[in-house]
N, CA, C and O atoms as a GROMACS GRO file, in nm:
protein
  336
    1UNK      N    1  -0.457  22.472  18.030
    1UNK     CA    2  -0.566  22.547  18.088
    1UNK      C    3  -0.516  22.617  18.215
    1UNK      O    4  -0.434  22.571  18.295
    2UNK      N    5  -0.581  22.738  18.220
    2UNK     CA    6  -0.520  22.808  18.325
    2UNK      C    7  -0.579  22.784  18.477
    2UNK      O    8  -0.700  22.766  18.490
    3UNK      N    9  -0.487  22.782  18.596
    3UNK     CA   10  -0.547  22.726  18.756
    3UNK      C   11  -0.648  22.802  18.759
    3UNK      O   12  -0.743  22.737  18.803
    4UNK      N   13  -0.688  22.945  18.724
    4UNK     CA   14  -0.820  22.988  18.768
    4UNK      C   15  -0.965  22.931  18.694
    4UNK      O   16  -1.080  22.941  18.735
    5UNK      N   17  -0.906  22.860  18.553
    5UNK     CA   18  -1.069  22.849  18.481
    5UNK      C   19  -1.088  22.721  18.555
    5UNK      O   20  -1.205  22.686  18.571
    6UNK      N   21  -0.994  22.646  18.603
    6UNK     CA   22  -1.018  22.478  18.632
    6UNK      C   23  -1.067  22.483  18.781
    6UNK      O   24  -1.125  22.390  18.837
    7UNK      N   25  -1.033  22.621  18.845
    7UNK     CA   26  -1.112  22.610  18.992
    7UNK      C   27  -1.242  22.635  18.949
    7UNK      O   28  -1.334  22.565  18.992
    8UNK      N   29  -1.269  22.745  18.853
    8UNK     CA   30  -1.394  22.796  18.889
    8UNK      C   31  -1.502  22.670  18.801
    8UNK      O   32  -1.606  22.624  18.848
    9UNK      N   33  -1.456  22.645  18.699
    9UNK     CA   34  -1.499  22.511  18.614
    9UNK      C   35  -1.584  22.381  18.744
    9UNK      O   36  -1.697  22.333  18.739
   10UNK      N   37  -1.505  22.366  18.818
   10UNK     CA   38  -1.466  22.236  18.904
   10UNK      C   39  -1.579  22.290  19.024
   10UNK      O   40  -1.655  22.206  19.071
   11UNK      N   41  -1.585  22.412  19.064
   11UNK     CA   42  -1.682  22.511  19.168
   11UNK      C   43  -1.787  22.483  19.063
   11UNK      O   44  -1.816  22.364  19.068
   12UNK      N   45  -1.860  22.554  18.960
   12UNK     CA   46  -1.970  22.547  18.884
   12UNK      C   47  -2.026  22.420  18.904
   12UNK      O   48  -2.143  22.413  18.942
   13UNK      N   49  -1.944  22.292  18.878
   13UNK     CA   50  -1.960  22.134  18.832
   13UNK      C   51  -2.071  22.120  18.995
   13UNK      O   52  -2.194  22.109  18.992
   14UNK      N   53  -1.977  22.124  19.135
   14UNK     CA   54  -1.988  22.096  19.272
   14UNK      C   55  -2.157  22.186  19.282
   14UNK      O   56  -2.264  22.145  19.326
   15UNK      N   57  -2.120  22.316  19.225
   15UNK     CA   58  -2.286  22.361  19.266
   15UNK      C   59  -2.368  22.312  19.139
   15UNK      O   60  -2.486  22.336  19.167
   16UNK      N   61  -2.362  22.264  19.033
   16UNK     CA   62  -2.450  22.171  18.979
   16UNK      C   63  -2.518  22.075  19.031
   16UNK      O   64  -2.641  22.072  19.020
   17UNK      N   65  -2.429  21.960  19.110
   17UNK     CA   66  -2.459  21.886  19.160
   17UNK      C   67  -2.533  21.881  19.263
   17UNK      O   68  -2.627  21.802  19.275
   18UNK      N   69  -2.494  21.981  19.362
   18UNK     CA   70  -2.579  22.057  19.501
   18UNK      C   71  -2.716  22.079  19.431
   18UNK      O   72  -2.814  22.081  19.506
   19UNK      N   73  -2.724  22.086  19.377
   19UNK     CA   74  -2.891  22.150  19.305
   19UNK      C   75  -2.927  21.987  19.273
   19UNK      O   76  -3.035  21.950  19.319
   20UNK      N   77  -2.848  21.888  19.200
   20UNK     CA   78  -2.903  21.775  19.157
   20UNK      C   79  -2.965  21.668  19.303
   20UNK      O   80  -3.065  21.596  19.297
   21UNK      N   81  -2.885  21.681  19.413
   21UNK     CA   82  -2.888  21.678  19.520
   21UNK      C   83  -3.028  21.667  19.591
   21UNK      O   84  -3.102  21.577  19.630
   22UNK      N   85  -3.029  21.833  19.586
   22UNK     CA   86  -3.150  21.915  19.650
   22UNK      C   87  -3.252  21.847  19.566
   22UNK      O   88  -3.357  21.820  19.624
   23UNK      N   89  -3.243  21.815  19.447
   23UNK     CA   90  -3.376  21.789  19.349
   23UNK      C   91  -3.401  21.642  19.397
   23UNK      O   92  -3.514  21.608  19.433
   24UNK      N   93  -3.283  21.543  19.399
   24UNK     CA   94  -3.331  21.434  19.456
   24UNK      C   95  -3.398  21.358  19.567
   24UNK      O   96  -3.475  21.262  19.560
   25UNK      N   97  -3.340  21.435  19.691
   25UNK     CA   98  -3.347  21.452  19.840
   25UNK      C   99  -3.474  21.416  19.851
   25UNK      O  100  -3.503  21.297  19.863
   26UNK      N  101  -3.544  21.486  19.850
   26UNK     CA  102  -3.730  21.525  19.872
   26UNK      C  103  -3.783  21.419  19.779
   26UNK      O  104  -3.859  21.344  19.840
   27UNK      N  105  -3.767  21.384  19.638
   27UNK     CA  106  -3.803  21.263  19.557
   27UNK      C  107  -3.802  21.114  19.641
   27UNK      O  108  -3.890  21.028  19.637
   28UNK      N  109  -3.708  21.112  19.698
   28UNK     CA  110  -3.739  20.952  19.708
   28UNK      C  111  -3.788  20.906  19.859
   28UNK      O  112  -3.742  20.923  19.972
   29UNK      N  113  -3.882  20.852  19.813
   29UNK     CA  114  -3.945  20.756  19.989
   29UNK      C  115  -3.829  20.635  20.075
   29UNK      O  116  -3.835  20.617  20.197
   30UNK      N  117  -3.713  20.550  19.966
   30UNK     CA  118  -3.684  20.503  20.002
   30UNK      C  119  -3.536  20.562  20.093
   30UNK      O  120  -3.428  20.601  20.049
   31UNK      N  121  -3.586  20.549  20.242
   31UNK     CA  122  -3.536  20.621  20.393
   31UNK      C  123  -3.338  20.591  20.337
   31UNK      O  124  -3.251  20.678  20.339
   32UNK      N  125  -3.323  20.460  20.298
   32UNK     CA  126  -3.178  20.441  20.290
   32UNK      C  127  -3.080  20.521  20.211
   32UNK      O  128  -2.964  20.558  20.228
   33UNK      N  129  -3.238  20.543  20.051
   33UNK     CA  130  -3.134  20.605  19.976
   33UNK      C  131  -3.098  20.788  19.963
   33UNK      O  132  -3.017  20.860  19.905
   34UNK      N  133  -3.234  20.806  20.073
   34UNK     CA  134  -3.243  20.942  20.096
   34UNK      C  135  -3.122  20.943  20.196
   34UNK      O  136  -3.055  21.040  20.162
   35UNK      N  137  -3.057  20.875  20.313
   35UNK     CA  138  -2.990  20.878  20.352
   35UNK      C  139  -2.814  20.938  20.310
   35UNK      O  140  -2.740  21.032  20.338
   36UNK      N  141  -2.816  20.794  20.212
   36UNK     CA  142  -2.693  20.827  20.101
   36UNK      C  143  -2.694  20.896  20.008
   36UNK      O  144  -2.605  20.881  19.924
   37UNK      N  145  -2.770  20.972  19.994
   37UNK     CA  146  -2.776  21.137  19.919
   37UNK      C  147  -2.736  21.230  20.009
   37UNK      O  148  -2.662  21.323  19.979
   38UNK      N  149  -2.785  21.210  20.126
   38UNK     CA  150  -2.783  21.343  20.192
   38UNK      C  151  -2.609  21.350  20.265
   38UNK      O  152  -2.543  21.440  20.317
   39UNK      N  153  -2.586  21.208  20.234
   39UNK     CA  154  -2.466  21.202  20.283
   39UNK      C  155  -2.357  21.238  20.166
   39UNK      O  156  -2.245  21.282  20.194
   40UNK      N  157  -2.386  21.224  20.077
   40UNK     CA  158  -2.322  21.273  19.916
   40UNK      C  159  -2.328  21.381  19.885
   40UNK      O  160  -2.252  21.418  19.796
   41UNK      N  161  -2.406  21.462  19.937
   41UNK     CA  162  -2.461  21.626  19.947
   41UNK      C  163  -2.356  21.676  20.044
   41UNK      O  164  -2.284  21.772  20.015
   42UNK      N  165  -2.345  21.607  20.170
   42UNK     CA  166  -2.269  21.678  20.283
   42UNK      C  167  -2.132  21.690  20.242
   42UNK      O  168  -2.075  21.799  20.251
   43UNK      N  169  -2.072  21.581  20.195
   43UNK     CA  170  -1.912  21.559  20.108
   43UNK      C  171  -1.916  21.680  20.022
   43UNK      O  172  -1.831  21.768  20.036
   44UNK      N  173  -1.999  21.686  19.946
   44UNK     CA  174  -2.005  21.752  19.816
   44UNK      C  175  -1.985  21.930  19.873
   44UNK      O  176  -1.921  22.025  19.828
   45UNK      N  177  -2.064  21.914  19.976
   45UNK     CA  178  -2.067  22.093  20.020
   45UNK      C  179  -1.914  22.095  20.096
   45UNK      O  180  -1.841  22.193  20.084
   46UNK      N  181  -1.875  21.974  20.176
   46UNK     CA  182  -1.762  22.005  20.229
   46UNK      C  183  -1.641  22.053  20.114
   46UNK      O  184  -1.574  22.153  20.141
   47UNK      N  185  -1.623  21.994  20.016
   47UNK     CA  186  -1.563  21.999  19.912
   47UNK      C  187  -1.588  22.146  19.803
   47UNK      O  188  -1.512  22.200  19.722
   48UNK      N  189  -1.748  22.181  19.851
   48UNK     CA  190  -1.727  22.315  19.762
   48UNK      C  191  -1.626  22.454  19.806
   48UNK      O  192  -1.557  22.541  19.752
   49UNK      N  193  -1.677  22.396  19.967
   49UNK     CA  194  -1.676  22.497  20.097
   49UNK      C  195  -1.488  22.537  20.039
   49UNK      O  196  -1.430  22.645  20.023
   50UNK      N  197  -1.446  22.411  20.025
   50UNK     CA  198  -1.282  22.386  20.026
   50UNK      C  199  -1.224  22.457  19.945
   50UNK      O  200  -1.120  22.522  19.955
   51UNK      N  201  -1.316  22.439  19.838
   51UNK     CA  202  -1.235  22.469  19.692
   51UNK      C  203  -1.284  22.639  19.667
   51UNK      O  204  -1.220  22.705  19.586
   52UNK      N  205  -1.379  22.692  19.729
   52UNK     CA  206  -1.422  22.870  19.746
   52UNK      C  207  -1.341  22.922  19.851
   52UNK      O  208  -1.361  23.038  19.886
   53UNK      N  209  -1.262  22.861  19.899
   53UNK     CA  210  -1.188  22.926  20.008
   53UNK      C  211  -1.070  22.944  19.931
   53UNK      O  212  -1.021  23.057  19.925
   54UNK      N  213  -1.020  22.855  19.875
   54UNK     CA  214  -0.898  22.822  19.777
   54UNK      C  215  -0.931  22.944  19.652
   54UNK      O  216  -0.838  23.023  19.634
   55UNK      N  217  -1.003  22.955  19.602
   55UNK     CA  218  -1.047  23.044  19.532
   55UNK      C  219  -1.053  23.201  19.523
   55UNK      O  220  -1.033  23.280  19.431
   56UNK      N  221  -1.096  23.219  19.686
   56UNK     CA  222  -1.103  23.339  19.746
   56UNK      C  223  -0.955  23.356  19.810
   56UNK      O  224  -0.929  23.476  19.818
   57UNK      N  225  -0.870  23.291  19.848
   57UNK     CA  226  -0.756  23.348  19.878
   57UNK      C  227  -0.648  23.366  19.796
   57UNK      O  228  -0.543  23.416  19.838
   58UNK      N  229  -0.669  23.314  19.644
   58UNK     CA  230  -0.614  23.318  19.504
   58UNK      C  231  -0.661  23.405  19.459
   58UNK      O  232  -0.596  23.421  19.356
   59UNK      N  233  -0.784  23.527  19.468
   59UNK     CA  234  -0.857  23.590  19.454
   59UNK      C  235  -0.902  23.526  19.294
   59UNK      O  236  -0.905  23.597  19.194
   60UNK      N  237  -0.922  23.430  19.295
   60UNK     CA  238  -1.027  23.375  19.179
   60UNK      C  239  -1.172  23.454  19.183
   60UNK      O  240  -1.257  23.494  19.103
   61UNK      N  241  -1.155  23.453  19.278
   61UNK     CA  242  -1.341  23.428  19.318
   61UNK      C  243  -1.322  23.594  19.447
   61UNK      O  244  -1.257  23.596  19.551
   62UNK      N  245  -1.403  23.707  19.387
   62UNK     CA  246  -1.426  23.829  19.455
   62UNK      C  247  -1.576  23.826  19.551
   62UNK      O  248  -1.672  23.884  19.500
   63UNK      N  249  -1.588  23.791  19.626
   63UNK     CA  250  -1.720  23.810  19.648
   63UNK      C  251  -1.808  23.960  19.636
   63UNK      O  252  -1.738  24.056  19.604
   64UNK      N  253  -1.924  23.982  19.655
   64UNK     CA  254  -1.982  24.092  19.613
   64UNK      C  255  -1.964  24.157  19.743
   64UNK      O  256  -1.909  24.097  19.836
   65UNK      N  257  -2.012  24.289  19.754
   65UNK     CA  258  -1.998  24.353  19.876
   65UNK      C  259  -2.131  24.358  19.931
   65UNK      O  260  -2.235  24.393  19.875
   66UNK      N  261  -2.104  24.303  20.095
   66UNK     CA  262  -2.170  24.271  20.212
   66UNK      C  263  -2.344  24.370  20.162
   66UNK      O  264  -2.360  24.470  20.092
   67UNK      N  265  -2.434  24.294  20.229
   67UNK     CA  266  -2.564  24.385  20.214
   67UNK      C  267  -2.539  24.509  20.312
   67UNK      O  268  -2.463  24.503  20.409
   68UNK      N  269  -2.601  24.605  20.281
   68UNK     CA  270  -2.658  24.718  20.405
   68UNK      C  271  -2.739  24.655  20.536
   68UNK      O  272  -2.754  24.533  20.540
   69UNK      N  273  -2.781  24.721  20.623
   69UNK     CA  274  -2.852  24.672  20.686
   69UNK      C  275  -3.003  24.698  20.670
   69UNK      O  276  -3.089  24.643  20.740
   70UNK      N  277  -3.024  24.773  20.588
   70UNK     CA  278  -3.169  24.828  20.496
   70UNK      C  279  -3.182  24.699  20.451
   70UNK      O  280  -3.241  24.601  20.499
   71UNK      N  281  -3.077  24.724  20.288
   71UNK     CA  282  -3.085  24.557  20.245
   71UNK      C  283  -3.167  24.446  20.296
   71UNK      O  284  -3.278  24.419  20.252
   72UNK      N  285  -3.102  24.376  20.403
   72UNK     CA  286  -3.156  24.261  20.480
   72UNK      C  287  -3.218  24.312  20.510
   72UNK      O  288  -3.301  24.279  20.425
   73UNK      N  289  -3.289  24.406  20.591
   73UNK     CA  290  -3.423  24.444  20.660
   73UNK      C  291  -3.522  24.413  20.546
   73UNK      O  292  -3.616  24.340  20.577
   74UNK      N  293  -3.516  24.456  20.415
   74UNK     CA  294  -3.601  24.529  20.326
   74UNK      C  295  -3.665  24.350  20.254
   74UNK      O  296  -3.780  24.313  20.233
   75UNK      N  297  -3.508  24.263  20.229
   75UNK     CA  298  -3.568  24.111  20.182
   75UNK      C  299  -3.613  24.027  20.315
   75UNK      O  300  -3.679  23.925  20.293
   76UNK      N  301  -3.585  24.060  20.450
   76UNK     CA  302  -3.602  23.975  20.564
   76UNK      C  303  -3.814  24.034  20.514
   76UNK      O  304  -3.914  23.964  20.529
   77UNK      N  305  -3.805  24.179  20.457
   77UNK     CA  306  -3.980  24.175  20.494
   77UNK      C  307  -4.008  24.126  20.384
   77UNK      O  308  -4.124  24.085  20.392
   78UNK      N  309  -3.966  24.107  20.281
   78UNK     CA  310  -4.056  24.019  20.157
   78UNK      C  311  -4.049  23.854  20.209
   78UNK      O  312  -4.143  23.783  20.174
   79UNK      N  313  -3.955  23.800  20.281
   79UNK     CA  314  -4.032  23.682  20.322
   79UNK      C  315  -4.116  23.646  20.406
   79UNK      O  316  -4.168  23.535  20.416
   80UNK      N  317  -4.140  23.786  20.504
   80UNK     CA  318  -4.228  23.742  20.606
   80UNK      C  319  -4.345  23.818  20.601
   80UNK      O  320  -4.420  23.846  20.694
   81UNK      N  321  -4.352  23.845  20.494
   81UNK     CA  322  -4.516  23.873  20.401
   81UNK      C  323  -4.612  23.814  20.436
   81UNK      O  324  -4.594  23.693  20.443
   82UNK      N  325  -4.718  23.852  20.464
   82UNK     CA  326  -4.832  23.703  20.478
   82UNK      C  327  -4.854  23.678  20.339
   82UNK      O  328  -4.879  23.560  20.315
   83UNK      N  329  -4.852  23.757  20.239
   83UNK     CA  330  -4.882  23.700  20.095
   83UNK      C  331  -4.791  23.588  20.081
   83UNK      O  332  -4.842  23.507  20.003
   84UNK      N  333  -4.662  23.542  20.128
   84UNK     CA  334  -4.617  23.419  20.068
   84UNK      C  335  -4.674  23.318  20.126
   84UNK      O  336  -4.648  23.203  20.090
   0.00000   0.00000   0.00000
């Protein structure tokens, strides 16, 4: 298997989990185990953070090009809608 499918494979897996994470976090009352999630979350992002850098300087991974400043103006006003 080639080094780029096994980074980006291994990146997909890490933001799976970040979402499994996020879904758990807010679920549970018990303070300890919300604790050791959030602490399993923090590893987990340190580790994505690692492996997209590795990615991006292998040019695995292109990022898209930067917003305008319209752009952000234009989604900064759909969240601060009073309709949401």
């Amino acid at each position: 298997m080639q080094e780029k499918v096994i980074v980006n494979d291994t990146l997909a897996g890490i933001n799976g989990e970040l979402v499994r994470f996020g879904e758990m976090i807010p679920q549970t009352e018990n303070k300890e185990l919300k604790q050791t999630l959030k602490q399993f979350r923090n590893a987990c992002e340190m580790s994505q953070e690692e492996l997209f850098q590795i990615a991006r300087e292998k040019s695995y991974y292109v990022p898209a090009s930067k917003a305008t400043e319209e752009e952000v103006k234009h989604v900064r006003g759909l969240f601060t809608q009073s309709s949401l």
